[in-house]
MIFIVO-54697 format. One record per residue (C-alpha): x, y, z. Coordinates in steps of 0.02 Angstrom, whole numbers, padded with zeros to 5 digits, always signed. Each point is the difference from the previous one (the first is absolute). Layout:
<rs>
XYZ/...
</rs>
This chain:
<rs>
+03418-10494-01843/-00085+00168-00072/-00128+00013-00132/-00055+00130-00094/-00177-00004-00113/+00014+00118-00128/-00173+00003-00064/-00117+00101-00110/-00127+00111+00046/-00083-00021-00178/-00135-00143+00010/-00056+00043+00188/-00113-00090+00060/+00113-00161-00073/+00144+00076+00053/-00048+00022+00163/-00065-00208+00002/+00182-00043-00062/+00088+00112+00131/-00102-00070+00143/+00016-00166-00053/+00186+00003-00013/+00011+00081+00164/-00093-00149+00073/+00088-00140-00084/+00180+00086+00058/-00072+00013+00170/-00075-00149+00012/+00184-00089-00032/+00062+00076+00135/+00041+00192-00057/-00027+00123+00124/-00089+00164-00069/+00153+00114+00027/+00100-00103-00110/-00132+00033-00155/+00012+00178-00085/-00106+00048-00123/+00032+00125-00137/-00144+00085-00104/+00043+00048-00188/-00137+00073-00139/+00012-00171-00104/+00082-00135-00049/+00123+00063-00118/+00054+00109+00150/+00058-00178+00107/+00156-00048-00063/+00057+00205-00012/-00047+00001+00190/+00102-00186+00045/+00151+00070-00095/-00021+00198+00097/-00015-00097+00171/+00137-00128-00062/+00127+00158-00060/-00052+00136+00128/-00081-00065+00161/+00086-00151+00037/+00189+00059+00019/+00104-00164+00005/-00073-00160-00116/-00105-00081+00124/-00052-00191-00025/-00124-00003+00134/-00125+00102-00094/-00137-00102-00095/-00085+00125-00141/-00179-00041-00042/-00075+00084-00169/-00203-00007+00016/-00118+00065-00135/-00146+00006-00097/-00006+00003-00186/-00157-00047-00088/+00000+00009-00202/-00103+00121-00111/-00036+00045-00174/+00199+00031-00043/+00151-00101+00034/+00040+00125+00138/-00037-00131+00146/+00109-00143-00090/+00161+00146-00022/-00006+00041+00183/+00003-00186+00065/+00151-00037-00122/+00090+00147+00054/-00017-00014+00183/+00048-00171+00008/+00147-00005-00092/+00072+00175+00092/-00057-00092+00156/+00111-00162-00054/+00140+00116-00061/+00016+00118+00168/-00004-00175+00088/+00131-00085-00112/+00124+00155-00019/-00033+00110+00191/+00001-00199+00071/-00144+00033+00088/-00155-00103+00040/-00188+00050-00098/-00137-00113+00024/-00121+00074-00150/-00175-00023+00026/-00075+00124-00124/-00168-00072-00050/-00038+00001-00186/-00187-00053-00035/-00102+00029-00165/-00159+00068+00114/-00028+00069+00163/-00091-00146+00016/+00154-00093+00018/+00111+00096+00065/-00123-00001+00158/-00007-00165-00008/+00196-00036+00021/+00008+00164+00127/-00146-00021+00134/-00028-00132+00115/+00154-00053+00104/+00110-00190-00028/-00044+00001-00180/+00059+00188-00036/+00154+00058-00085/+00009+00102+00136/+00024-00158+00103/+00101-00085-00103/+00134+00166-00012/+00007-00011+00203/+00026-00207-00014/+00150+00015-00137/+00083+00152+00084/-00004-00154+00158/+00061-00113-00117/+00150+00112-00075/+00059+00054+00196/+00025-00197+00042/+00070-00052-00157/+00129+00169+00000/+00032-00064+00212/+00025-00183-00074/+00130+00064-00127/+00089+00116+00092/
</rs>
């Protein structure tokens, strides 16, 4: 099995917590580091454009041994901005998966403050960043057990 993090590079310093924590989760199940790509876009809007590029260009043949995992950061602010970009992410991430029949684990963070999205990004078991590595786990054996 293949996965690919397609993650944000806005938020770093979280980002690069979530990344590193997903990494080690996978890894720690039993994933060996050439079997974990990771994919760098500008921000989270950019994820599920990048999933559906690497789903329609890259990947020639539809390939069921590829786990996607969406990671990123998006804190709210004065405007609404924050709480458009979470709803629009996650449902093109739950459309590419339902229609391209492809597998997304989405793990971008929304938190009201920095505060908390630190909180839920840095550290290590108790990370989203963990728990995106743990589900992608989760999805492989349950795909294997229906197969």
């Amino acid at each position: 099995m293949k996965f690919i993090i397609v993650a944000s590079k806005f938020n770093e310093k979280l980002m690069d917590e979530l990344i590193k924590n997903t990494k080690s989760s996978l890894m720690d199940s039993g994933v060996k580091a050439d079997d974990i790509d990771l994919i760098r876009v500008p921000g989270a809007y950019e994820i599920p454009q990048m999933i559906n590029f690497i789903h329609n260009s890259v990947i020639k043949a539809p390939d069921k041994s590829i786990i996607y995992i969406a990671l990123g950061v998006v804190i709210e602010g004065e405007t609404n901005h924050a709480q458009m970009i979470i709803d629009t992410t996650g449902k093109s991430l739950l459309d590419l998966s339902l229609y391209k029949s492809i597998f997304i684990v989405n793990e971008i963070v929304g938190a009201p403050s920095y505060k908390i999205a630190e909180a839920r990004c840095v550290g290590k078991e108790n990370t989203r960043g963990w728990y995106a590595g743990k589900a992608a786990i989760d999805l492989v054996s349950e795909i294997k057990r229906v197969s």
